[in-house]
BAZA-940960 format. One record per residue (C-alpha): residue in three letters; x, y, z. Coordinates in pm, whole numbers, plus 50000, padded with zeros to 5 digits. Layout:
# residues N
<atom><r>ALA</r><u>X</u><v>Y</v><w>Z</w></atom>
...
END
This chain:
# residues 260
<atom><r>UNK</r><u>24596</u><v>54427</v><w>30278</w></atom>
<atom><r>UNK</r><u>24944</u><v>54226</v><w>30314</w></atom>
<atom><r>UNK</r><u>25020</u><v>54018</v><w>30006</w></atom>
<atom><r>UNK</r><u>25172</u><v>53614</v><w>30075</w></atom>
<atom><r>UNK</r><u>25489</u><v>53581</v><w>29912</w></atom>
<atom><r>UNK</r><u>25315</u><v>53303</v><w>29741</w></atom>
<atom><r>UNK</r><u>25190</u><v>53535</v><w>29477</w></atom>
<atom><r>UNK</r><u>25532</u><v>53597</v><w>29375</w></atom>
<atom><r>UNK</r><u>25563</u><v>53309</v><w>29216</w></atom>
<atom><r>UNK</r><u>25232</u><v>53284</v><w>28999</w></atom>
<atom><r>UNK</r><u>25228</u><v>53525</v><w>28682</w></atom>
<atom><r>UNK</r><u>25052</u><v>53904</v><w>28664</w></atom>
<atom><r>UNK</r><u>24729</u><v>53989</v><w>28427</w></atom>
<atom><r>UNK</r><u>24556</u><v>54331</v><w>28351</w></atom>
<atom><r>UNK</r><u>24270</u><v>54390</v><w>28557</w></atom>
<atom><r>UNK</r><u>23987</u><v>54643</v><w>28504</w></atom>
<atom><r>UNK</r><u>23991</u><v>54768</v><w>28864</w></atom>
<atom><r>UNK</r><u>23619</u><v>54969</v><w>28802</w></atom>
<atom><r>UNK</r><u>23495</u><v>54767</v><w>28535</w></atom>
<atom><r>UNK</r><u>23483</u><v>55053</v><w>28289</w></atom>
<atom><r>UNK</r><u>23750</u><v>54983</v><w>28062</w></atom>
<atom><r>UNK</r><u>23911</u><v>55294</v><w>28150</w></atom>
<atom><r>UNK</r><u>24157</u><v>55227</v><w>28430</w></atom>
<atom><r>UNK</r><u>24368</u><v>54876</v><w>28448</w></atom>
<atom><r>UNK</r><u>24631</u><v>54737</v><w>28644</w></atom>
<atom><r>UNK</r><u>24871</u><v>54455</v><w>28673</w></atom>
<atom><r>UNK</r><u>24766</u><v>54165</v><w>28923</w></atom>
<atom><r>UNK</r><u>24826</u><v>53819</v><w>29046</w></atom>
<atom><r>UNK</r><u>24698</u><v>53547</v><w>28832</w></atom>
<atom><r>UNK</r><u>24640</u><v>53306</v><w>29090</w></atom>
<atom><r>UNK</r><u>24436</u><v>53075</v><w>28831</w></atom>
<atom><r>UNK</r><u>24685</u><v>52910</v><w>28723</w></atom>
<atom><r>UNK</r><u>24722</u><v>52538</v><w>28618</w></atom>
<atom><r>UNK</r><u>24591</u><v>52417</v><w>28973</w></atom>
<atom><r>UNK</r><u>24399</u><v>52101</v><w>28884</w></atom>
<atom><r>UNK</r><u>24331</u><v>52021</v><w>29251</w></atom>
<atom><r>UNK</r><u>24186</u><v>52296</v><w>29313</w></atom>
<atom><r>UNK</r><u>23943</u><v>52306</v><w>29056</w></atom>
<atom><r>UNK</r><u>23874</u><v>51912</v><w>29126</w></atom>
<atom><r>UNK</r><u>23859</u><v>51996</v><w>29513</w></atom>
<atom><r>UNK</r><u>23584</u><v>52286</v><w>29426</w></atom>
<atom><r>UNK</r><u>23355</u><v>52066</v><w>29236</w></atom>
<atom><r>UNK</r><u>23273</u><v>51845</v><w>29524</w></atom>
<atom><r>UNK</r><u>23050</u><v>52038</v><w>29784</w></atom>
<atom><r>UNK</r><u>23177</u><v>51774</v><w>30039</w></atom>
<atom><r>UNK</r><u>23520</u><v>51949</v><w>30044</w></atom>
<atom><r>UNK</r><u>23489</u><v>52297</v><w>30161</w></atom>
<atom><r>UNK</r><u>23267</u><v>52491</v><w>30414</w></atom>
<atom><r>UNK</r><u>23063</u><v>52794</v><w>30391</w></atom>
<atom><r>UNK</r><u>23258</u><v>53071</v><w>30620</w></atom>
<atom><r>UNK</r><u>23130</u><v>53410</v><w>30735</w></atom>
<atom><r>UNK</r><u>23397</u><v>53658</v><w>30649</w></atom>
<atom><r>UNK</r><u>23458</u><v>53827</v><w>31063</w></atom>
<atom><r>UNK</r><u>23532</u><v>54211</v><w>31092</w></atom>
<atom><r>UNK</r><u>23933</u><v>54167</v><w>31133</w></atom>
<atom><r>UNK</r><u>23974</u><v>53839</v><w>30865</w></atom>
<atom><r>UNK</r><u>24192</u><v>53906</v><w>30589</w></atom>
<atom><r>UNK</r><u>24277</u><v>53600</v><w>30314</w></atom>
<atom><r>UNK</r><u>24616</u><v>53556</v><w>30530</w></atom>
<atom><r>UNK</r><u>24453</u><v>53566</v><w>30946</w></atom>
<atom><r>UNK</r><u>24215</u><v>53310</v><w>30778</w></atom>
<atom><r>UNK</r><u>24465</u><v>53070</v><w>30594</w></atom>
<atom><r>UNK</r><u>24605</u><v>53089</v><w>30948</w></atom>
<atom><r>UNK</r><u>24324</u><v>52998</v><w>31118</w></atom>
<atom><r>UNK</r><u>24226</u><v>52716</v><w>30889</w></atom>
<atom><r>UNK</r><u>24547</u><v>52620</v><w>30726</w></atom>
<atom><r>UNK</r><u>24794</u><v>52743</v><w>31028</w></atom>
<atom><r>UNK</r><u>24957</u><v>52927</v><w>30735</w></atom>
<atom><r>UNK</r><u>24899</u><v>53266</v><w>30714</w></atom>
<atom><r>UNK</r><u>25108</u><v>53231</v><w>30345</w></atom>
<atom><r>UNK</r><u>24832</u><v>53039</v><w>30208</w></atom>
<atom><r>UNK</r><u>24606</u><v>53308</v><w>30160</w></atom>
<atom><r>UNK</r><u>24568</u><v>53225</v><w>29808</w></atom>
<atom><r>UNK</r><u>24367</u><v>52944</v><w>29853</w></atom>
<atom><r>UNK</r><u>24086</u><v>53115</v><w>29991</w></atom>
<atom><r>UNK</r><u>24147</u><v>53352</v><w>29696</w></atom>
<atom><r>UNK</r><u>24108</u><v>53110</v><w>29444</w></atom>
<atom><r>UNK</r><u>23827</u><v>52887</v><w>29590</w></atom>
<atom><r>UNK</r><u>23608</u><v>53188</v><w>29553</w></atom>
<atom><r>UNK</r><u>23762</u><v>53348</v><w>29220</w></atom>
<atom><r>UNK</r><u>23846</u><v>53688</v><w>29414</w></atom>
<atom><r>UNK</r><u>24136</u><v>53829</v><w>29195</w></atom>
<atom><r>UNK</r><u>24218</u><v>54138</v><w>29347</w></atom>
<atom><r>UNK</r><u>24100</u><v>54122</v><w>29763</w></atom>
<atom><r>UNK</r><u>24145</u><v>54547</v><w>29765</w></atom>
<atom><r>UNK</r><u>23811</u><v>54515</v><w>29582</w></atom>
<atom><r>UNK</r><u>23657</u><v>54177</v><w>29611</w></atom>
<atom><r>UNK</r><u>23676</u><v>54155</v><w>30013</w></atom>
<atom><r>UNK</r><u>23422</u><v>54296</v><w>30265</w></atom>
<atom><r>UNK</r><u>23558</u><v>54616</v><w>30390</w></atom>
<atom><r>UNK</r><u>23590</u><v>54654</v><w>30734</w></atom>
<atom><r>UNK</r><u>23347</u><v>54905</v><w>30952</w></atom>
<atom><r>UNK</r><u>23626</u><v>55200</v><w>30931</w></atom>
<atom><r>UNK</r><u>23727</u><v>55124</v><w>30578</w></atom>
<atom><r>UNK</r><u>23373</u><v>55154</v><w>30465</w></atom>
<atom><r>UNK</r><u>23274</u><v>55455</v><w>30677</w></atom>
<atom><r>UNK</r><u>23601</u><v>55587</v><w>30466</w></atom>
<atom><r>UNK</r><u>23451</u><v>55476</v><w>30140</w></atom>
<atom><r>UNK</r><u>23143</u><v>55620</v><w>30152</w></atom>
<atom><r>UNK</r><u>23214</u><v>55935</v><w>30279</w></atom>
<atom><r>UNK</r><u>23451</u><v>55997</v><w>29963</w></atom>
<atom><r>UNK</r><u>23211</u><v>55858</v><w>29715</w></atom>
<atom><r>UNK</r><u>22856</u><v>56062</v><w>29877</w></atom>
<atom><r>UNK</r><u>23042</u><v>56320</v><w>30072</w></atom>
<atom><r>UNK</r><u>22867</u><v>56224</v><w>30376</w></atom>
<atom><r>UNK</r><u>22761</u><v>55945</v><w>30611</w></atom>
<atom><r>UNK</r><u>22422</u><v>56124</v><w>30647</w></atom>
<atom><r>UNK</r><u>22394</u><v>56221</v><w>30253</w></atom>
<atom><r>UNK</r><u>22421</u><v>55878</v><w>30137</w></atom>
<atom><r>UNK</r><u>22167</u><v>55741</v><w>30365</w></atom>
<atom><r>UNK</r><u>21901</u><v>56030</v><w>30249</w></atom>
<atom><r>UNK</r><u>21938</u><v>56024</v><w>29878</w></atom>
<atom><r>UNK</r><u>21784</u><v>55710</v><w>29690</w></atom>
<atom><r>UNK</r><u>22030</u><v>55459</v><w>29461</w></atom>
<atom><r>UNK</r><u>21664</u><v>55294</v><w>29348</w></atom>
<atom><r>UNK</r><u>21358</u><v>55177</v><w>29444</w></atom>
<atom><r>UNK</r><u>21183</u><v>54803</v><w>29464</w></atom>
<atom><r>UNK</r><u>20907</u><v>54598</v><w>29444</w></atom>
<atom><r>UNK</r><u>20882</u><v>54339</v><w>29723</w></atom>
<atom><r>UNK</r><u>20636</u><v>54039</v><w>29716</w></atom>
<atom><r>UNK</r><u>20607</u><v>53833</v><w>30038</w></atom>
<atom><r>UNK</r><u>20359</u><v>53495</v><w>30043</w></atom>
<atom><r>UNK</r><u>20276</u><v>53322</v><w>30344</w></atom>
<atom><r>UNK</r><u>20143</u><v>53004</v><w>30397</w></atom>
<atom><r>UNK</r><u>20122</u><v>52798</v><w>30703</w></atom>
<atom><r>UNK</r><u>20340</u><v>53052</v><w>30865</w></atom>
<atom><r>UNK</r><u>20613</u><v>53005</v><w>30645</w></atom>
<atom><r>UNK</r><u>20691</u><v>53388</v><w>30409</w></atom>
<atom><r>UNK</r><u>20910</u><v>53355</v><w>30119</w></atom>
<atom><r>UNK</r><u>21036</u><v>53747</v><w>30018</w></atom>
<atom><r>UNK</r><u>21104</u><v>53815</v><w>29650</w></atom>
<atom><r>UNK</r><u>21261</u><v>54181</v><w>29553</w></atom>
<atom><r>UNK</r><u>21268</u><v>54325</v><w>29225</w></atom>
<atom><r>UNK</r><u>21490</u><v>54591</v><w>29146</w></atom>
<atom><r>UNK</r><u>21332</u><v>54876</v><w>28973</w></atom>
<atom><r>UNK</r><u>21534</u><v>55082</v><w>28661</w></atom>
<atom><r>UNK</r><u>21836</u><v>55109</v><w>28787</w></atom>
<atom><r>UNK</r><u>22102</u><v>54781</v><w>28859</w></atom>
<atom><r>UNK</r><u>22032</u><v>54476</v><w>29053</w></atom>
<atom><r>UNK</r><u>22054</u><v>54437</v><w>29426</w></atom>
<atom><r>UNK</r><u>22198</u><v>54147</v><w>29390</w></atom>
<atom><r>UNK</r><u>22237</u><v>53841</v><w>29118</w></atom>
<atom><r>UNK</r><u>21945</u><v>53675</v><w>29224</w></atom>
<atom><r>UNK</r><u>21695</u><v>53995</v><w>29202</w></atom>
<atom><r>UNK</r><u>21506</u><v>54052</v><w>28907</w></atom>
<atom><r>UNK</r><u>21534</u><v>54372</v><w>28695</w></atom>
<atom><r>UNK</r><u>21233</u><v>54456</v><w>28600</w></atom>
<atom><r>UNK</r><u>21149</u><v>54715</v><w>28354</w></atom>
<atom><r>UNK</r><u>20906</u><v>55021</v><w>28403</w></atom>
<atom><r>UNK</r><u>20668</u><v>54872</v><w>28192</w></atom>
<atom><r>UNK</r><u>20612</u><v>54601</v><w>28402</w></atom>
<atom><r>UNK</r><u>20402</u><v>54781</v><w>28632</w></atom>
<atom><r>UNK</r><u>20149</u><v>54880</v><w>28417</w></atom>
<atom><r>UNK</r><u>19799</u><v>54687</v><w>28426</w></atom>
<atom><r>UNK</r><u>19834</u><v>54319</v><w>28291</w></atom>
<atom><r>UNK</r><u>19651</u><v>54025</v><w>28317</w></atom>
<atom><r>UNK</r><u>19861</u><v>53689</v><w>28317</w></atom>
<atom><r>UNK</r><u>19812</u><v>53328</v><w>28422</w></atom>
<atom><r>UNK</r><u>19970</u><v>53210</v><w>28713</w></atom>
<atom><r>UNK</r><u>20051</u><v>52833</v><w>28846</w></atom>
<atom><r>UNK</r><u>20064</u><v>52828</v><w>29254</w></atom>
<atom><r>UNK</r><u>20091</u><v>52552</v><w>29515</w></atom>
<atom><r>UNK</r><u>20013</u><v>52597</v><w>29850</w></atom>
<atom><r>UNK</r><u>20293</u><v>52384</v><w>29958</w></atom>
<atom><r>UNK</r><u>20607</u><v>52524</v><w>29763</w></atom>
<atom><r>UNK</r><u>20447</u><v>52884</v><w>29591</w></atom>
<atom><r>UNK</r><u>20714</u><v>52855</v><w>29406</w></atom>
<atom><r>UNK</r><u>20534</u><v>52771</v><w>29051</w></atom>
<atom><r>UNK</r><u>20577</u><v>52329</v><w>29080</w></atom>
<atom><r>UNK</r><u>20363</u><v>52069</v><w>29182</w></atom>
<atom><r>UNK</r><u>19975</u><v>51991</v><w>29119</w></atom>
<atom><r>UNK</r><u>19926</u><v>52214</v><w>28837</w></atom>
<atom><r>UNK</r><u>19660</u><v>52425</v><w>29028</w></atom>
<atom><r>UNK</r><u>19566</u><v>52697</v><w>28741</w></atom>
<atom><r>UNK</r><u>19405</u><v>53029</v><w>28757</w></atom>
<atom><r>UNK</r><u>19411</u><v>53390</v><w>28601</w></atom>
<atom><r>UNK</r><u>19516</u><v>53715</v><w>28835</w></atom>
<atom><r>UNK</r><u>19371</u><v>54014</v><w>28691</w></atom>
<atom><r>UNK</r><u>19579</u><v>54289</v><w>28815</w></atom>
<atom><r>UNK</r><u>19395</u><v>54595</v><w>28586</w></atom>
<atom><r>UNK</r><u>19288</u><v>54735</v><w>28908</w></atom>
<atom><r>UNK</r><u>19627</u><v>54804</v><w>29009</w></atom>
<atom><r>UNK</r><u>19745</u><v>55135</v><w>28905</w></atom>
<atom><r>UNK</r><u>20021</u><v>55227</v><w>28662</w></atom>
<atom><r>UNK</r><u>20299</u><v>55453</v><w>28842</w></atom>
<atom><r>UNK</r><u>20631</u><v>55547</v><w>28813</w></atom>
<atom><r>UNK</r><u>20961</u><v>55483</v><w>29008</w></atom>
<atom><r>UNK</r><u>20882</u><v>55735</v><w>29282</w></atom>
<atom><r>UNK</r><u>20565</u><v>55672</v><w>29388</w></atom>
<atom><r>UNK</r><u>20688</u><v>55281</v><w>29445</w></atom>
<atom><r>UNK</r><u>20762</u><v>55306</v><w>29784</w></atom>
<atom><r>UNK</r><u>20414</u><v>55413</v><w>29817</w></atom>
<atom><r>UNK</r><u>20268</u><v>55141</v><w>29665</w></atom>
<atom><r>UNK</r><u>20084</u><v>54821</v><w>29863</w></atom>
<atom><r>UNK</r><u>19841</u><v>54569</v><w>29779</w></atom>
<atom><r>UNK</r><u>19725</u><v>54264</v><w>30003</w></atom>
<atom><r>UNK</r><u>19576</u><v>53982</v><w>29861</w></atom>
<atom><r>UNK</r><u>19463</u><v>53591</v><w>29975</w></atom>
<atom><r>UNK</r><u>19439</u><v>53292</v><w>29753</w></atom>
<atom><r>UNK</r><u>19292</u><v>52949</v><w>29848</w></atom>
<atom><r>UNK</r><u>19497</u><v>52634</v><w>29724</w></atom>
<atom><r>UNK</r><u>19438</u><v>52300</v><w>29776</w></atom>
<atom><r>UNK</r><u>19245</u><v>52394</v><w>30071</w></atom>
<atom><r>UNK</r><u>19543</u><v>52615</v><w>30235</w></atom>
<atom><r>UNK</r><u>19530</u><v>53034</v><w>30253</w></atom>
<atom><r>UNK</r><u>19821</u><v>53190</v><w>30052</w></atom>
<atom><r>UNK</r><u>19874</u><v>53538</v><w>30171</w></atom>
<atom><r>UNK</r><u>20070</u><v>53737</v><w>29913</w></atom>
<atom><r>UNK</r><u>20174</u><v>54130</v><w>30063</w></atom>
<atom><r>UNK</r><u>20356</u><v>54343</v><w>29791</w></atom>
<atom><r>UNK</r><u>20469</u><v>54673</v><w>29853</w></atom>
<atom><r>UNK</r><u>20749</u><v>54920</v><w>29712</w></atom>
<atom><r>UNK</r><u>21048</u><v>54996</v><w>29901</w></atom>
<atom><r>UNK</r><u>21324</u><v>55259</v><w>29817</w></atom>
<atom><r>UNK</r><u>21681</u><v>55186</v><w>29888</w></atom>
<atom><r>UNK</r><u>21917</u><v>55437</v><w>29986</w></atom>
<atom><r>UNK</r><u>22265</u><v>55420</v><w>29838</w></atom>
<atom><r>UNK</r><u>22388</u><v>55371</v><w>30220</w></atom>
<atom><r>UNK</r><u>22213</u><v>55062</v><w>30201</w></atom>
<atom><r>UNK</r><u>22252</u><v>54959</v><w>29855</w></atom>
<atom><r>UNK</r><u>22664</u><v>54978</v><w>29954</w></atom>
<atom><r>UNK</r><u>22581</u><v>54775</v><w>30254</w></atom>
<atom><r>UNK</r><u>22376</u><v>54507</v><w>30075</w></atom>
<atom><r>UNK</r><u>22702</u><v>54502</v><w>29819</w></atom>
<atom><r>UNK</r><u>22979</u><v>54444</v><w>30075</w></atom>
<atom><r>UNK</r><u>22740</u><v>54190</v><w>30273</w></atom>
<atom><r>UNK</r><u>22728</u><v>54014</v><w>29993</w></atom>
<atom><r>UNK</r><u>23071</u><v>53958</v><w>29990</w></atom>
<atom><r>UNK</r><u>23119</u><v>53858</v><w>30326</w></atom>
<atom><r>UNK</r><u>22996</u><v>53490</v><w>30275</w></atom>
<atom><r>UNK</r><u>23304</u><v>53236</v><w>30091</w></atom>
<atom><r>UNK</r><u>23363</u><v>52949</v><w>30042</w></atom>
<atom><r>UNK</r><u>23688</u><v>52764</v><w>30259</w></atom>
<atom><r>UNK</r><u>23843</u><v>52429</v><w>30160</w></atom>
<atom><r>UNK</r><u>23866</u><v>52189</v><w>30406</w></atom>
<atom><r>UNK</r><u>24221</u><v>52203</v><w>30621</w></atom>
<atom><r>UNK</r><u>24232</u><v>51770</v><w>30484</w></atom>
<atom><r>UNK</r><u>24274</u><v>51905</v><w>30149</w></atom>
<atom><r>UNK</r><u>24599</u><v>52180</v><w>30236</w></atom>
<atom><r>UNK</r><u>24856</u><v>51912</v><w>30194</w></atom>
<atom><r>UNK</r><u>24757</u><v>51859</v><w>29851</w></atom>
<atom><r>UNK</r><u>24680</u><v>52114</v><w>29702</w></atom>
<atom><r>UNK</r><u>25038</u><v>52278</v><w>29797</w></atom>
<atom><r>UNK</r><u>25219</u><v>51976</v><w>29620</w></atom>
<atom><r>UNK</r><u>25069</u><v>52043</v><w>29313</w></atom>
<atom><r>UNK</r><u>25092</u><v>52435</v><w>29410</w></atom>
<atom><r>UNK</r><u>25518</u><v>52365</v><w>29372</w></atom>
<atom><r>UNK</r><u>25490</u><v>52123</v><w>29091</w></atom>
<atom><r>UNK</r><u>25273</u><v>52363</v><w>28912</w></atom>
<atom><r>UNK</r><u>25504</u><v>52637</v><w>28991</w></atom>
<atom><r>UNK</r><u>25837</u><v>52436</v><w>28910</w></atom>
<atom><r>UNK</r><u>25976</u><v>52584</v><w>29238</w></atom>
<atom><r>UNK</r><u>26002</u><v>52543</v><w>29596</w></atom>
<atom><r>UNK</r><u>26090</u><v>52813</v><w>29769</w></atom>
<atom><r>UNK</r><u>26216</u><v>52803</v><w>30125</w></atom>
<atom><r>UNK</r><u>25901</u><v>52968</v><w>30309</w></atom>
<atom><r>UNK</r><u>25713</u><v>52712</v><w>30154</w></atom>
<atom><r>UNK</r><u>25661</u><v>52368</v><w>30354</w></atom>
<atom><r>UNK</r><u>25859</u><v>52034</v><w>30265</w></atom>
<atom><r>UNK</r><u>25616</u><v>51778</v><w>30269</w></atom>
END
């Protein structure tokens, strides 16, 4: 991926490339002393969310937004990516690449298992809100749950429900679950695993479906470069700005850079 001469000019920090401690290398520190930025970020008003295309690098898109491929940085910094080698989507071909030198094989990684879930989907008035809980092994994503083995044991606990939100809030509607008629497995049997349940709140059916799932690590890598492919892009208002401070900030002005 082609590097703005921008980054020249902003100073270099050890990164842990793998995030083992074992392997480091020098990078652009493009967090440097850019007030705007930072003040630009913390108003939602001031940047959209963009859907990272197949062919986008940080550059083609400062191009399209900014019409300045050299400010490639911004979109860097508004979404705290410090190295884009590792923190961008890969493209189709790049990723075919990568997974064929970490499982061998296109075909092996989509037949051997990276973990397994629980999913829990409620219904009500033909509206389904989908939960997934990872299961012993890391999380899909930030916003799953990892849930220990233990937790599928038999329990009994008290829920709170509403038939408008499900989402544990209003009306304080009360009642115990008993789930001792569940049975106790382990990870591989999960995907096996359904139950089917309805509920009536405040007059309205809640349907609640959960069922196990296992994830192949073809799709666990998909899920974790999809993941990446949503940003956040300042607002092309804001590009005059922020590259005044940018030269203040940097004490220089070189000549590729704009004279406002």
């Amino acid at each position: 991926m082609a590097v703005s001469p921008y980054f020249d000019l902003f100073p270099k920090i050890s990164y842990d490339i793998n995030g083992n401690g074992l392997h480091t290398e020098s990078v652009t520190n493009i967090f440097r002393r850019m007030g705007i930025l930072r003040q630009v970020l913390s108003n939602a008003g001031s940047y959209v969310l963009y859907e990272i295309e197949e062919n986008d690098t940080p550059e083609i898109l400062a191009e399209k937004v900014y019409n300045d491929a050299g400010a490639g940085w911004i979109i860097l910094y508004a979404n705290k990516i410090i190295d884009p080698q590792f923190d961008w989507p890969m493209s189709d071909s790049v990723f075919r690449s990568y997974i064929i030198e970490k499982y061998g094989s296109v075909d092996n990684a989509q037949t051997t298992y990276h973990h397994y879930e629980k999913i829990v989907e409620t219904t009500v008035d033909d509206m389904t809100y989908t939960r997934r809980y990872s299961v012993g092994e890391e999380r899909l994503t930030e916003n799953a749950l990892n849930v220990p083995y233990t937790y599928y044991t038999p329990y009994t606990d008290n829920l709170i429900l509403t038939a408008d939100t499900l989402l544990v809030t209003a009306d304080n509607v009360s009642f115990t679950v008993d789930h001792s008629n569940h049975a106790s497995y382990d990870d591989t049997s999960l995907p096996e695993y359904y139950s089917y349940e309805a509920q009536d709140i405040n007059g309205k059916t809640v349907y609640i479906n959960t069922y196990g799932n296992a994830v192949t690590n073809y799709d666990y890598e998909v899920a974790q470069n999809e993941a990446k492919r949503f940003i956040k892009v300042i607002k092309a208002q804001y590009y005059t700005q922020i590259m005044k401070e940018f030269k203040t900030a940097m004490g220089t002005t070189p000549s590729y850079i704009r004279t406002f």
